[in-house]
C-alpha positions, 0 to 999 in steps of 0.5 A: 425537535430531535427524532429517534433517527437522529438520536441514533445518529448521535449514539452511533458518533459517539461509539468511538468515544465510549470505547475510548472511555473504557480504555481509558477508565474515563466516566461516560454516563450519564450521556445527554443532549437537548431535544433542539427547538419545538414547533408549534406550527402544526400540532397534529404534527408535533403531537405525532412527533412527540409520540413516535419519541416517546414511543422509542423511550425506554419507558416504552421500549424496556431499554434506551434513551430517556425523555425529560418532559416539562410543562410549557404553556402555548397562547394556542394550545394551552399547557403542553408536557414537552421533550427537553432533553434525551438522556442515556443513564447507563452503558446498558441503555447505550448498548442495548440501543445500538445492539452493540452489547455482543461486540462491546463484551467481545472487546472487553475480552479481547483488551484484557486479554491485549493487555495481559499478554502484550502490554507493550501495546497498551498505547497503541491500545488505547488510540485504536479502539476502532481496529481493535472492533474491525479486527474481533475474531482475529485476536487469537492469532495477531498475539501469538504471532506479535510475541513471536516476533517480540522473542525472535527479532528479524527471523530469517525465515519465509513467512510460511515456515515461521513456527506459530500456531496460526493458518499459513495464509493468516499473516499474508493476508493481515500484514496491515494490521501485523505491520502496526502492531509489531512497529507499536512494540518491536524495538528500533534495531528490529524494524527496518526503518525505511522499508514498507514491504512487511517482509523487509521491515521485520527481517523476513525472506522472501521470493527474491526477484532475479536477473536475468544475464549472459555474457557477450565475450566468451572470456568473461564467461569463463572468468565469471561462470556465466553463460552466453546463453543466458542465467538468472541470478537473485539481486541479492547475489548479483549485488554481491558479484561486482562486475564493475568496470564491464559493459552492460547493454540491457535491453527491454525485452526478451528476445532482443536480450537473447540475440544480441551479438558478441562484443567485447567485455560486455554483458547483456540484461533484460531490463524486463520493462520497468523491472528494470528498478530492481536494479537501483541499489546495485552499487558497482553498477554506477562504476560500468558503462550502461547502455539502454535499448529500449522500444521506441515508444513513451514507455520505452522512453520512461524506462530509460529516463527511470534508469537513468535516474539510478545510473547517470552515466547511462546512454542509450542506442537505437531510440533516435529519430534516425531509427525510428525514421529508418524503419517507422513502416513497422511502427504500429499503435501503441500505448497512452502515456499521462506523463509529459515531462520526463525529467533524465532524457536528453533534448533530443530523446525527449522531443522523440519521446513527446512525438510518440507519445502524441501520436501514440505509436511505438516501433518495437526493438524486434522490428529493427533488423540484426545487422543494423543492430550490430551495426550500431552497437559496433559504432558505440562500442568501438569509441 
């Protein structure tokens, strides 16, 4: 026989429901189930059992569900008024039970006020009555900013410089919320398809990550205005240079980057680790020759075959057996790498790869002297 813990269990499951059922003006009430199978085994035990339901009634308990009661007659027991079925008649009786009558009128206020303001999100509206719950109290602020950006498409502007009247840190902490709702009623032409990042998909600035850069002949710094110390570019003005046709060496890290030597149109690039992905939509760097130094570890390896997934043409110095051999006294422990395969080496790299990776060692591109470094980038650089 059902228990007033498990009617609660059941009112709660179908909270969502009933809240779909408003939206939708749909009838919910009266709401009813069977009391399941009565025991006789024990009946001190049923009779307790049958008193705690009836105490939780809303014949006791002023509100709440209602018992059916009808008269069965036991062999043992004789004639027994017993539990049949559980009944809510009305919404108050629902609420009232799961004390949800403060949030349920919250919601009311906040649909109408969705509706009124916003009906472009009447579907969206209708298939999320839990978000609409999750996100009471923050109402006021998610409509001005969707109508700001139904009024002004892809702005242009930073999030925090946007004029609406909310707290500057209000859309950055709920661009979850923000980015269904504004795919919900914003037209095609003014998402961004095939970005995630909020700021990409509805046209807004944002801190662009930059590169960084020297020039190894002192003639193209004088053609291009970059420095052979070294300067940083945003991406997006570094897509629009279009250096195609010169060298790139791009190194791992910073220091390797700074003191590599000069060499004939050719350009240094930290890759800064694997930020070396920012560079994946530069398009006139598949027409230049990609040189990769990396350290000899997994990681150094999984940078360089990420790379190379961007760029085919790339190769790669200074990460061969015969340099980590050379200098393997300055190998020191490195990090644990899960990935086993990586699908852009070379036979030999990957073999070098999958050894260091066992062993978890790396030998750092710091460790490895200047002059077998000029050495090797003069031999590559002279074919």
């Amino acid at each position: 026989m059902i228990t007033p813990e498990e009617i609660r269990k059941k009112a709660d499951r179908l909270y969502i429901p009933f809240l779909q059922s408003l939206l939708l003006g749909e009838p919910f009430f009266p709401l009813d189930w069977p009391c399941g199978k009565i025991p006789y085994d024990d009946y001190q035990e049923l009779k307790e059992a049958v008193q705690q339901l009836l105490k939780g009634s809303k014949e006791h308990a002023g509100c709440g569900y209602q018992v059916e009661l009808i008269q069965r007659k036991n062999r043992k027991y004789g004639m027994q008024s017993l539990p049949s079925r559980i009944t809510f008649e009305t919404e108050t009786d629902y609420l009232k039970f799961l004390n949800k009558e403060p949030e349920v009128a919250d919601f009311k206020q906040v649909v109408a006020r969705i509706r009124n303001e916003i009906p472009d999100l009447n579907i969206w509206l209708n298939q999320n009555p839990q978000k609409v719950i999750n996100h009471l109290g923050k109402w006021e602020n998610l409509l001005p900013v969707c109508l700001y950006f139904q009024n002004h498409p892809k702005p242009q502007l930073y999030i925090r410089e946007l004029p609406i009247n909310v707290h500057t840190k209000f859309i950055e902490q709920n661009k979850g919320i923000l980015n269904e709702l504004l795919s919900a009623i914003l037209p095609d032409d003014a998402i961004n398809q095939e970005e995630n990042d909020f700021e990409k998909r509805f046209g807004l600035r944002y801190a662009e990550p930059s590169v960084t850069i020297r020039a190894l002949d002192q003639n193209l710094q004088v053609k291009y205005g970059i420095s052979t110390s070294e300067m940083s570019i945003l991406i997006s003005d570094f897509e629009r240079r279009n250096l195609q046709g010169y060298r790139f060496i791009i190194t791992e890290n910073l220091m390797n980057f700074r003191t590599l030597p000069d060499l004939t149109n050719s350009f240094a690039l930290w890759g800064k680790g694997f930020n070396v992905a920012i560079l994946k939509d530069v398009e006139w760097l598949r027409n230049c020759p990609i040189i990769y130094w990396g350290d000899l570890d997994a990681q150094g390896f999984q940078i360089l075959s990420q790379l190379r997934s961007y760029f085919d043409q790339t190769i790669s110095v200074m990460m061969d057996r015969e340099t980590f051999d050379t200098f393997q006294e300055s190998a020191v422990p490195g990090k644990l790498c899960k990935v086993a395969n990586l699908f852009y080496l070379t036979p030999e790299e990957h073999d070098l790869f999958a050894d260091l990776s066992k062993q978890t060692i790396r030998l750092e591109q710091e460790k490895i002297p200047k002059d077998f470094v000029i050495c090797r980038l003069n031999n590559l650089t002279d074919r």
